[in-house]
C-alpha positions in Angstrom: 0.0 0.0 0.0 2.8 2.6 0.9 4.3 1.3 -1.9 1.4 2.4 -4.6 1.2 5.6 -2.3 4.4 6.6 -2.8 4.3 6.0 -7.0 0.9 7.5 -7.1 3.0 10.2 -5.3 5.5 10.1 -7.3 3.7 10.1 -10.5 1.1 13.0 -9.5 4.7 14.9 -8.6 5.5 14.3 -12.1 2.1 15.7 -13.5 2.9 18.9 -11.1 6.2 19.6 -12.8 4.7 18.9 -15.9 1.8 21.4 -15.8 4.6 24.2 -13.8 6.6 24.2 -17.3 3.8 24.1 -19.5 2.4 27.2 -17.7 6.1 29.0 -17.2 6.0 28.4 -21.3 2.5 29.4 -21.6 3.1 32.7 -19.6 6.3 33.1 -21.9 4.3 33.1 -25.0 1.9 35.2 -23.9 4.3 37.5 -22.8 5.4 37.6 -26.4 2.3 37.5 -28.0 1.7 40.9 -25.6 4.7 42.6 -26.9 3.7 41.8 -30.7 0.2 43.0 -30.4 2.1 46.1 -28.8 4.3 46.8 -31.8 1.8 45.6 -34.5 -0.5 48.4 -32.4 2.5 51.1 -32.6 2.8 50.3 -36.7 -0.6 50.1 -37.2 -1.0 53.8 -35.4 2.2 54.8 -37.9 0.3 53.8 -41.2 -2.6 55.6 -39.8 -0.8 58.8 -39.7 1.1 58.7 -42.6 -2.9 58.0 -44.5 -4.1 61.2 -42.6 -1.1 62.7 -43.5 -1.7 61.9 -47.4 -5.0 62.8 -47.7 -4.5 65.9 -46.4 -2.2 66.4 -49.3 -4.1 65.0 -51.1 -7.5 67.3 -50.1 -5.1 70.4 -50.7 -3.9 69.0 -53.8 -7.9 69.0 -54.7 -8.0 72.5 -53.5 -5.1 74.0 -56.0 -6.5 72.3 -58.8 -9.7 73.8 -58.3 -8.5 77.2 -57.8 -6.7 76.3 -61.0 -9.3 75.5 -63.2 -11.6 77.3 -65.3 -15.1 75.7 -63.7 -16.7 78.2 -61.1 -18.5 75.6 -59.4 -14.6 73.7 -58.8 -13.5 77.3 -58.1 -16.0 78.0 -55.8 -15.6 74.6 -53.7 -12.2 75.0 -53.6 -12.3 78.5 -51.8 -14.9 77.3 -49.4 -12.6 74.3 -48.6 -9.8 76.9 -47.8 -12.4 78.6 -45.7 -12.8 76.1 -43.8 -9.3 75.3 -43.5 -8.6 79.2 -42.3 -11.5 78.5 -39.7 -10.1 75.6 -38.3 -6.4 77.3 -38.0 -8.3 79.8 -36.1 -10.2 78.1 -33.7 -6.6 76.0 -33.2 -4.9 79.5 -32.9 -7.8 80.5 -30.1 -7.4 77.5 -28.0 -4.2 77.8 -27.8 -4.4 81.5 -26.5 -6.9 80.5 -24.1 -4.6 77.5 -22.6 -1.4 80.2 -22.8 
């Protein structure tokens, strides 16, 4: 009886250990897994910028052209796109005066 005790011991010992290392590893890869999702995140965020960046260049791109061109209507849209664009400096410019 001690005998079966002590393998059935002995075995669930084993088990133990067994579990203890799969976990360490699991908490390894997660840990990993973490800091991936962290840079993909940081990358991700990066390409977004650089898109806001382009169309913005690409929206005042628009804007020249229609100034440009000999449509008033494309004229016209254009100028009330800079408008806008002046407005929104302005309110920026008015914030920061306020927080100064």
């Amino acid at each position: 009886m001690i005998s079966s005790t002590s393998k059935l011991l002995d075995q669930l010992k084993h088990q133990l250990e067994e579990l203890v290392n799969k976990l360490h590893t699991l908490e390894q890869t997660n840990l990993e897994l973490k800091q991936a999702l962290a840079e993909t995140n940081e990358k991700l965020e990066k390409k977004h910028e650089i898109s806001r960046t382009w169309q913005d260049k690409y929206e005042a791109l628009k804007s020249v052209q229609g100034i440009h061109s000999g449509d008033a209507a494309t004229k016209k849209r254009a100028l009330h796109h800079i408008d806008a664009l002046i407005s929104e400096v302005d309110a920026c410019i008015a914030q920061l005066e306020i927080i100064a």
